[in-house]
N, C-alpha and C positions, 0 to 999 in steps of 0.2 A: 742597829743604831746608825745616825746617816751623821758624816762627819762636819756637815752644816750645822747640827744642834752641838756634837760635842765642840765646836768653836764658841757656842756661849754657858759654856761650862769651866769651872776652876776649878783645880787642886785643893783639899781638902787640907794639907799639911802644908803645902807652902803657898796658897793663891795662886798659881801659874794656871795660864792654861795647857791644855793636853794636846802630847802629839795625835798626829791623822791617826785614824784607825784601820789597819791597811787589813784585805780583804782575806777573811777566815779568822783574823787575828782576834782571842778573845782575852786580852790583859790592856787594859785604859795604862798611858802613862803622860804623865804629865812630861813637859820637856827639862821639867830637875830629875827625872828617873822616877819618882814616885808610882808605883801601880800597883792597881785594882781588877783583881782578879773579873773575867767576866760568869756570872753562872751558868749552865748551860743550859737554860728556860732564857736565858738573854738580859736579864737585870743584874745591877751592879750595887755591892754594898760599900758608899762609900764612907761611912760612918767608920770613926779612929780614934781613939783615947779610950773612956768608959764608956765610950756607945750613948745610950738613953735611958732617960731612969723613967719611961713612959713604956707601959703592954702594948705592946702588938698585940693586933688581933689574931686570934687564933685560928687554926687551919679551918676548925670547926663553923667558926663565925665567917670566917671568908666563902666558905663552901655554901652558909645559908647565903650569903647576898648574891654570890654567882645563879645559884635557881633561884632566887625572888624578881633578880632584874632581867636573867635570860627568859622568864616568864611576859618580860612587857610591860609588868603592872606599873612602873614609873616611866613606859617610852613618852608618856604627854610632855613628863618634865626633860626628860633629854631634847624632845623636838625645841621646848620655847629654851631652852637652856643654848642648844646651836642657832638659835635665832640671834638671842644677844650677841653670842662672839662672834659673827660672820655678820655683824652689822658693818654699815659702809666704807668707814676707817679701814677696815680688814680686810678690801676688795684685793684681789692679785696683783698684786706690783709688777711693775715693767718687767719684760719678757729678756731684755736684755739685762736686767738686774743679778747680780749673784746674791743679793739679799733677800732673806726668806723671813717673815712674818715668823716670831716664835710665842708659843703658848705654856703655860705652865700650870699644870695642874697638880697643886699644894693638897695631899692626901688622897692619892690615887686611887688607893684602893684596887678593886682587879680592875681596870681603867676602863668599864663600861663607858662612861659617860663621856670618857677623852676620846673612847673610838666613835663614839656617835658624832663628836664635833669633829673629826677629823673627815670620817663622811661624807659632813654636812659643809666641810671647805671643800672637798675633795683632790688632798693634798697637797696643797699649796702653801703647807706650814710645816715648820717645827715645833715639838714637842718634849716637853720636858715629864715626866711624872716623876711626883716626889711619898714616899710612904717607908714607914716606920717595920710596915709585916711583912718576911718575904715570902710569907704563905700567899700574900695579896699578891705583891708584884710576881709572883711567878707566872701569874694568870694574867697578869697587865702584860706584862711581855711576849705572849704569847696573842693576847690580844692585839698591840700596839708596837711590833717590832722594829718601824722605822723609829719610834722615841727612845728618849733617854727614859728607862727607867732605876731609877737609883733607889734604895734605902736611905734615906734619911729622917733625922728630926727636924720638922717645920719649926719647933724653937730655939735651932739654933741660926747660925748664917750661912744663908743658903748659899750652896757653892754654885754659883750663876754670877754672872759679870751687871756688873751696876747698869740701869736704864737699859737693858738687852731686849726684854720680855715686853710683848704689845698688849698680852691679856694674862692677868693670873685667877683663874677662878678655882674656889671652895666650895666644896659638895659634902656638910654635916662633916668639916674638918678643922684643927686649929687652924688660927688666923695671927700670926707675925705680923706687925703692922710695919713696923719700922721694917723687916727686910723685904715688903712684897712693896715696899714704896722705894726701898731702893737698886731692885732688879728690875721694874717696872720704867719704860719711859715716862716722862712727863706727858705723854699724852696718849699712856694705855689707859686702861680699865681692870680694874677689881671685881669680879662679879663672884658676890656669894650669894650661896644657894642657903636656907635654912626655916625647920618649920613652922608652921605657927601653931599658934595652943590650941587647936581644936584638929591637929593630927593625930591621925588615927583612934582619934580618943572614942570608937566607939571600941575597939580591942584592946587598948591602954592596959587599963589595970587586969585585965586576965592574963593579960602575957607580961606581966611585972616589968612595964617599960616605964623611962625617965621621964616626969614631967618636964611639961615647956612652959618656961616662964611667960608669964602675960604679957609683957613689954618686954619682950626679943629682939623686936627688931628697933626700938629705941635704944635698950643695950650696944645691941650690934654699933650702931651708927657711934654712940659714944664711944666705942672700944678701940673705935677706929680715929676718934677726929683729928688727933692729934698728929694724922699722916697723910688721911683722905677724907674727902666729901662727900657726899653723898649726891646722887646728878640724875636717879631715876630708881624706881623699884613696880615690880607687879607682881602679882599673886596665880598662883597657878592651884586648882582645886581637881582631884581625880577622884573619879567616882568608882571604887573597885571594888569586884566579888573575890574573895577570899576564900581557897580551903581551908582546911588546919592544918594542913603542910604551909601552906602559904601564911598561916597566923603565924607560926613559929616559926618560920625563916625570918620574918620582920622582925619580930622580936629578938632574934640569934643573931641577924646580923648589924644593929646599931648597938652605940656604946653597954645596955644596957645587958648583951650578952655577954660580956667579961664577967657576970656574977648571978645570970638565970645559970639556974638548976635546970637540964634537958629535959629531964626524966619527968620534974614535977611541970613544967610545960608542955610538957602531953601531955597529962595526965591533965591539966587544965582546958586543953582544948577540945577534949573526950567527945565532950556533950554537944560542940559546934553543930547547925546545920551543914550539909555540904558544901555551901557556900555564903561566906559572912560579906553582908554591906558595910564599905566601912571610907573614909573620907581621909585621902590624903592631902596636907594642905601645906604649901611651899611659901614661902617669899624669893623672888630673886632680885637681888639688890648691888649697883649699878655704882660703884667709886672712881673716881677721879685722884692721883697724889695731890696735895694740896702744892700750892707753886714754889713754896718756900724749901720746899725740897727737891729739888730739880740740881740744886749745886753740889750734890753725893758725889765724892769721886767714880770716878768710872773701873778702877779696880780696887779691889780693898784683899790685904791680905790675912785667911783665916787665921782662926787663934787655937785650933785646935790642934793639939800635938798628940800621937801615938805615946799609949802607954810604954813605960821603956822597962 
């Protein structure tokens, strides 16, 4: 973790920010004394009081997404997905600047897609990843070791400094509206990812995955309006063969594997040819904070207290 991201990180029990991070050193401490043990996979749980009453995903579920995306089959959406954030706002700032462009990605997950954008700036930023499983983050940090990556709940207040963050984008993750408009500048962007109803839907119901609502992305925009705008979206459509390993990592690793049965998921995909046709289909959509929110204090102090 590079001690330029932990400058736009706060203390979880008092809002302060955190001392440096001096070299080898692996406990985060705020400058009240507060510290967060480091793991030795390199992520940090900075989660205090009752934690979250939301599942992480499980080792199992995170182990299918790691072979489904180390496989490629969504590098289409990673490529237009580093397109968006490395639009021209996000060009490299002055050489003589100490100020570094920061990104945040709100449900990290193993942080495939935060290392494909990082690539695709090639390192010219900081990064935050934020996720609930540290089965996930273990593999984010290993992926992504110059980031912060933290355990946290995205429903609660994120511990990031007000108006800090130039991009926060969402990949099939909750969506805080009010705190991704208040760690966001006034003149970042929101870019969520999410699918639309004719995803995967030719493997759907044999791999007992969750439908997608018809107006999603009307949803979306309303869920949001009350923080952000909406200022651009496109669609992205991949055309991919399928084993039945690869059915059932899809299936295992979205929401919908908190409650497939493994066993009867094989046994569902038995009959598959070697390889299934099948249509992956994205929206990626493009927020702006609305203006009336730009007046958020610039530090705010958490409310959350360790259980005593």
């Amino acid at each position: 973790m590079e001690n330029s991201v932990l400058d736009a990180l706060l203390c979880p029990i008092c809002g302060v920010e955190f001392a440096p991070l001096l070299r080898g050193a692996n406990v985060l401490r705020c400058v009240d004394g507060h510290s967060f043990d480091m793991a030795r996979q390199g992520y940090v749980n900075l989660l205090t009081g009752p934690g979250t009453k939301f599942v992480e995903d499980s080792a199992k579920m995170v182990c299918a997404r790691d072979d489904f995306l180390a496989n490629g089959h969504y590098q289409g959406l990673a490529n237009e997905l580093s397109k968006v954030v490395s639009r021209p706002f996000f060009a490299p700032t002055d050489s003589s600047s100490l100020y570094r462009p920061l990104i945040v990605d709100a449900g990290t997950g193993t942080g495939w897609y935060l290392q494909e954008i990082l690539l695709a700036l090639g390192g010219r930023v900081d990064a935050i990843g934020l996720d609930i499983s540290k089965f996930a983050l273990r593999r984010a940090a290993r992926r992504n070791p110059s980031a912060a990556n933290l355990v946290w709940d995205i429903w609660r207040e994120l511990p990031i400094v007000a108006h800090r963050a130039d991009v926060v984008f969402v990949v099939f993750a909750p969506r805080n509206a009010a705190e991704f408009a208040r760690v966001l500048k006034p003149t970042g962007l929101l870019v969520v990812v999410t699918p639309r109803p004719g995803h995967l839907a030719q493997i759907a119901k044999l791999a007992h995955m969750l439908d997608i609502q018809p107006e999603k992305e009307a949803a979306l925009a309303t869920s949001l309006a009350d923080h952000f705008e909406l200022v651009d979206s496109s669609t992205v459509t991949l055309e991919l063969a399928l084993s039945p390993t690869d059915v059932c990592n899809v299936a295992l690793m979205g929401p919908a594997g908190h409650h497939i049965n493994s066993a009867e998921l094989s046994r569902n995909v038995e009959g598959l040819a070697e390889l299934t046709h099948v249509s992956a289909e994205f929206t990626i959509s493009i927020f702006r904070p609305t203006a009336h929110k730009a007046a958020l204090p610039q530090r705010r102090i958490l409310t959350h207290r360790p259980a005593v």
